[in-house]
C-alpha positions in Angstrom: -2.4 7.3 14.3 -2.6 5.4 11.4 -1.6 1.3 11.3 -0.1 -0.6 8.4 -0.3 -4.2 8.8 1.2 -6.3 6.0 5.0 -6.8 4.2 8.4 -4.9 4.6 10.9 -6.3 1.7 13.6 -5.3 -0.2 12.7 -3.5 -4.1 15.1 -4.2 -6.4 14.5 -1.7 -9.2 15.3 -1.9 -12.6 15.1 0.7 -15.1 15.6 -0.5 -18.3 16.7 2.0 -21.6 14.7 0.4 -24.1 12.3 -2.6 -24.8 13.6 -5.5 -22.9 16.0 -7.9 -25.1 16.1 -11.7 -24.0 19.0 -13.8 -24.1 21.7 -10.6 -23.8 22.8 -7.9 -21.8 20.2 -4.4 -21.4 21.9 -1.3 -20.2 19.9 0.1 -17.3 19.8 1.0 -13.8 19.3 -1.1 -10.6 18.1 0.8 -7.4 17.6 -0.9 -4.2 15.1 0.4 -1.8 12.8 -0.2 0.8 9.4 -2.0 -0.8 6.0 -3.5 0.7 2.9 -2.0 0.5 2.0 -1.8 3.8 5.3 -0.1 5.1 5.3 2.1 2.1 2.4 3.4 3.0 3.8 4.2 6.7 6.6 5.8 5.9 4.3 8.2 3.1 2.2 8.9 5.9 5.1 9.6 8.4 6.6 11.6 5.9 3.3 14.0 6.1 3.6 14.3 10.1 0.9 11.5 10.7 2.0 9.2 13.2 2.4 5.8 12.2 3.1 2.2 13.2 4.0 -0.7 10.9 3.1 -4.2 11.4 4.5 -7.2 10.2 7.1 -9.5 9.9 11.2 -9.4 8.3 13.8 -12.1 8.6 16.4 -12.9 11.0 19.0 -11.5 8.6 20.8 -8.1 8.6 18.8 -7.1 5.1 16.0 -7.2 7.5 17.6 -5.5 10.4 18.2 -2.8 7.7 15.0 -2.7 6.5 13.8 -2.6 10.3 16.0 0.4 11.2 14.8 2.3 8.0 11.3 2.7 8.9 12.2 3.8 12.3 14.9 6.3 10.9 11.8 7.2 8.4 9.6 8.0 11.8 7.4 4.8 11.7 6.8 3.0 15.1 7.7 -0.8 14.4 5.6 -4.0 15.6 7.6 -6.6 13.9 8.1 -10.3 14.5 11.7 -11.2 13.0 12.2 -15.1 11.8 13.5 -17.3 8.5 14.4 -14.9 5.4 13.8 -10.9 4.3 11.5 -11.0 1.0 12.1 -9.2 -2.0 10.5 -8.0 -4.8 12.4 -7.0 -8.4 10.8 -4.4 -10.1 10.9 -3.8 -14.0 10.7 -0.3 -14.9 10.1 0.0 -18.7 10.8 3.8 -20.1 7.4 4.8 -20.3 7.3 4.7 -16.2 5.1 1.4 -16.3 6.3 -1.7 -13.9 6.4 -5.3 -14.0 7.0 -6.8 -10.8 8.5 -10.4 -9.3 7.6 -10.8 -5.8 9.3 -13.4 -3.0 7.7 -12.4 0.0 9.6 -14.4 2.1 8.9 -14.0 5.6 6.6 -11.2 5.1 4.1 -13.8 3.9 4.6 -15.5 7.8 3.1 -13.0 10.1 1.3 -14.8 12.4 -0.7 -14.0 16.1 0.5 -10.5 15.9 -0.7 -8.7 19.9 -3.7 -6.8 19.9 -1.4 -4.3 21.2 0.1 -3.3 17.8 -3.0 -1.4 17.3 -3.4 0.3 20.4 -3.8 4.2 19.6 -5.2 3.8 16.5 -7.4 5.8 14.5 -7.1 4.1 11.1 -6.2 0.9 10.7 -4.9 0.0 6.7 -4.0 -3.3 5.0 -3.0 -4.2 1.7 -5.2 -7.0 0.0 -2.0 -9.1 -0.4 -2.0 -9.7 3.4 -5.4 -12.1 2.4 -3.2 -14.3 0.1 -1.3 -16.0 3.1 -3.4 -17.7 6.4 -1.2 -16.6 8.9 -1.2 -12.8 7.6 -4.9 -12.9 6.8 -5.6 -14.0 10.3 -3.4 -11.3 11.6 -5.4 -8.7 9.5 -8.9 -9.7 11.1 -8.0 -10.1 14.5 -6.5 -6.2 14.6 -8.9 -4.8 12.5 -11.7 -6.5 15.2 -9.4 -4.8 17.6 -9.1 -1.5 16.3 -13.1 -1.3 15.6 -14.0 -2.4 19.0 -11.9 0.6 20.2 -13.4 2.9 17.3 -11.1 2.7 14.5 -11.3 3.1 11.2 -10.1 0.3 8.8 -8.8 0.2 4.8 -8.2 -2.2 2.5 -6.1 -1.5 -0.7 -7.1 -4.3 -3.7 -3.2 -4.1 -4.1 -3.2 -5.9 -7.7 -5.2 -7.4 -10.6 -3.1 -10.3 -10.1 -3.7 -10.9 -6.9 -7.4 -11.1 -7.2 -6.6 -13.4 -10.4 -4.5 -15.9 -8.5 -7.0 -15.9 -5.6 -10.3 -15.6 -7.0 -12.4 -12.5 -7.6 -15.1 -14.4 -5.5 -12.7 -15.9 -3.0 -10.8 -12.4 -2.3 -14.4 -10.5 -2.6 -15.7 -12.9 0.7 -12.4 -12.5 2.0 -12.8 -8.6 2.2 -16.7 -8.3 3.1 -15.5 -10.7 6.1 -13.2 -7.9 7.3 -16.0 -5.1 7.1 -13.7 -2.3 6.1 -15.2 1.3 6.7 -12.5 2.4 3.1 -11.7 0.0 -0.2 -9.0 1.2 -2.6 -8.3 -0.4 -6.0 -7.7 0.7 -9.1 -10.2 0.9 -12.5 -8.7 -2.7 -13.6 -8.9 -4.2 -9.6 -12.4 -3.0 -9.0 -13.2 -4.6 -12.6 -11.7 -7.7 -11.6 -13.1 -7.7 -8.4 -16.7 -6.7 -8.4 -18.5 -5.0 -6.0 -17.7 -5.6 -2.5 -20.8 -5.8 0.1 -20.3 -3.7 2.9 -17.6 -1.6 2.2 -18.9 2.2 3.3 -16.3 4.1 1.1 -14.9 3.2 -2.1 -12.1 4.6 -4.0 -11.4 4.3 -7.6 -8.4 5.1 -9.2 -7.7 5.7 -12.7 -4.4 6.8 -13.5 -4.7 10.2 -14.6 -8.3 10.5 -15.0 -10.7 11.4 -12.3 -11.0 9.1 -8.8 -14.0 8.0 -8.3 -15.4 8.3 -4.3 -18.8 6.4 -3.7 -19.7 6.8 0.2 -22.3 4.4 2.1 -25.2 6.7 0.9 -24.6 6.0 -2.8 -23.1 9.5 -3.4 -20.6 9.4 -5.9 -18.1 12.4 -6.1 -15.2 12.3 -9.0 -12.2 14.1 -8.1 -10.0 15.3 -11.6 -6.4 14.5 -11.1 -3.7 17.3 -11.8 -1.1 16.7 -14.6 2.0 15.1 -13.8 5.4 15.8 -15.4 7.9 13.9 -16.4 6.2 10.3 -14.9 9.0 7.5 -14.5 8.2 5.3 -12.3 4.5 4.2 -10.9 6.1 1.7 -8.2 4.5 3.4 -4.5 2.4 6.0 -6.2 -1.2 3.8 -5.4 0.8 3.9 -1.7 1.6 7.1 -1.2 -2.0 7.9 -2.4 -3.5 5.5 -0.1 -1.2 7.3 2.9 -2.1 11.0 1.5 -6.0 10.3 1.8 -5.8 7.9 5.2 -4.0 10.7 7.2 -6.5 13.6 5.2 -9.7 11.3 5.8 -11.4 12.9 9.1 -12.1 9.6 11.1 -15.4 10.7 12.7 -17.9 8.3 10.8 -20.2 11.2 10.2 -17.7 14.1 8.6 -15.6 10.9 6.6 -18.1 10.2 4.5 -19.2 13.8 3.4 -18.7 14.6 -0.4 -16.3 17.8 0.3 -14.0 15.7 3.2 -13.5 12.7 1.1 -12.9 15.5 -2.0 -10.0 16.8 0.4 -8.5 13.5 1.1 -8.5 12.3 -2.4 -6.4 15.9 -3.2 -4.2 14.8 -0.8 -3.7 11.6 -2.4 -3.2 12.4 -5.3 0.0 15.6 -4.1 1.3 13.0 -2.3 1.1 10.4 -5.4 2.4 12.6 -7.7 5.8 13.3 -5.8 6.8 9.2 -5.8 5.9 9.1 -9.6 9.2 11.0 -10.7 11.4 9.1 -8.1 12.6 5.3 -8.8 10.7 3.0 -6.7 8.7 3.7 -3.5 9.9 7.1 -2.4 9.2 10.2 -2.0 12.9 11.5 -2.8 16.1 9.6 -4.2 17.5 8.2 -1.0 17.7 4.9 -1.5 19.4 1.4 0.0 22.0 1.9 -2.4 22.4 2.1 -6.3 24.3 0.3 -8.8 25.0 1.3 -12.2 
């Protein structure tokens, strides 16, 4: 089973038809769908046949009884608190496929004393870096990951954002991580810049768009992994999710086969299939089915 701790919100995705114009109207398209990186990456790996569980927290509201119901519909076991306001994030999509993004977490950003029970089960345990901005979510995140190690889990962090580490504090967010002890570390090339090397962290993942991952394992081995061509990219919103899901679920979770050059090679494969299907889809899915669309 694999464990998500972190935000469910609402995307609100805009695809714009030409450089953005301030001041006037753009013609474009506005999708609503489910967002978070930490469910996103549930419902990827549900979608695979992994069994998964999301933690975290919505609001009181129907948005988040909506939100709620579609990651169970999706497959994903739910451990959610429900209090104050549903968060959202708005998503601009220029034509080229790249995003700029303006988050409200709302009450995502208030998990707090989550049971140890929401890990029970657990082989890997995964949580966005973005769950470390917030005390009461990065609380949450080290009390279940101590959890899940003590019954011989795995755990993952994903860097989640240049920003994030920006607004934080490469130094800050680097303690922050090496703290946690996580057995996998996912960023991209610009995030593990930013960042810097993390002590401790046994497996390392580089992305870099549509060149080669980069894999570095506890030994020092490092094993690049060439990415297949894409067609017809439009949107990269989920697509560092739905990677992060494809190689969790792929990733064998014995410590001794996980970090072998040709099972990590596998996992990043994986990542990458499951990656490539969300990048011709608007926002974080894996097919058009979203919340609903407005013209």
């Amino acid at each position: 089973m694999l464990v998500c701790i972190g935000d469910v919100v609402e995307d609100v995705v805009v695809w714009t038809e030409g450089p953005l114009q301030h001041g006037t109207d753009n013609p474009g398209r506005v999708v609503r769908t489910r967002g978070g990186s930490a469910a996103n990456v549930a419902v990827f790996a549900a979608a695979t046949g992994a069994r998964t569980r999301f933690v975290g927290r919505v609001g009181d509201d129907p948005l988040g009884a909506v939100l709620t119901a579609g990651l169970e519909a999706a497959g994903v076991e739910v451990c959610v608190q429900r209090a104050g306001r549903t968060g959202s994030i708005v998503v601009l999509v220029d034509p080229a496929g790249e995003r700029t993004m303006v988050p409200d977490r709302g009450a995502a950003a208030e998990l707090a004393d989550p049971p140890a029970s929401c890990v029970d089960g657990a082989t890997v345990v995964h949580a966005p870096a973005y769950a470390l901005a917030t005390p009461g979510p990065a609380a949450a995140v080290a009390t279940l990951f101590a959890a899940a190690r003590a019954a011989g889990a795995l755990t993952s962090v994903d860097v989640s954002s240049v920003d994030l580490v920006t607004r934080l504090g490469a130094g800050v967010l680097r303690a922050a991580i090496a703290r946690l002890d996580p057995d996998v570390l996912i960023a991209n090339a610009e995030e593990a810049l930013a960042l810097g090397p993390v002590p401790g962290a046994r497996t390392t993942v580089v992305k870099a768009g549509a060149a080669a991952t980069t894999v570095t394992t506890a030994d020092g081995t490092t094993t690049r992994v060439p990415v297949d061509p894409v067609a017809a990219v439009r949107d990269t919103t989920g697509a560092g999710d739905a990677f992060a899901a494809g190689f969790l679920t792929t990733l064998p979770t014995s410590p001794t086969t996980s970090t072998t050059g040709d099972a990590v090679a596998s996992a990043v494969r994986a990542g990458h299939a499951l990656a490539a299907r969300v990048l011709q889809q608007p926002g974080a899915v894996l097919d058009p089915t979203p919340l609903g669309d407005t013209a």
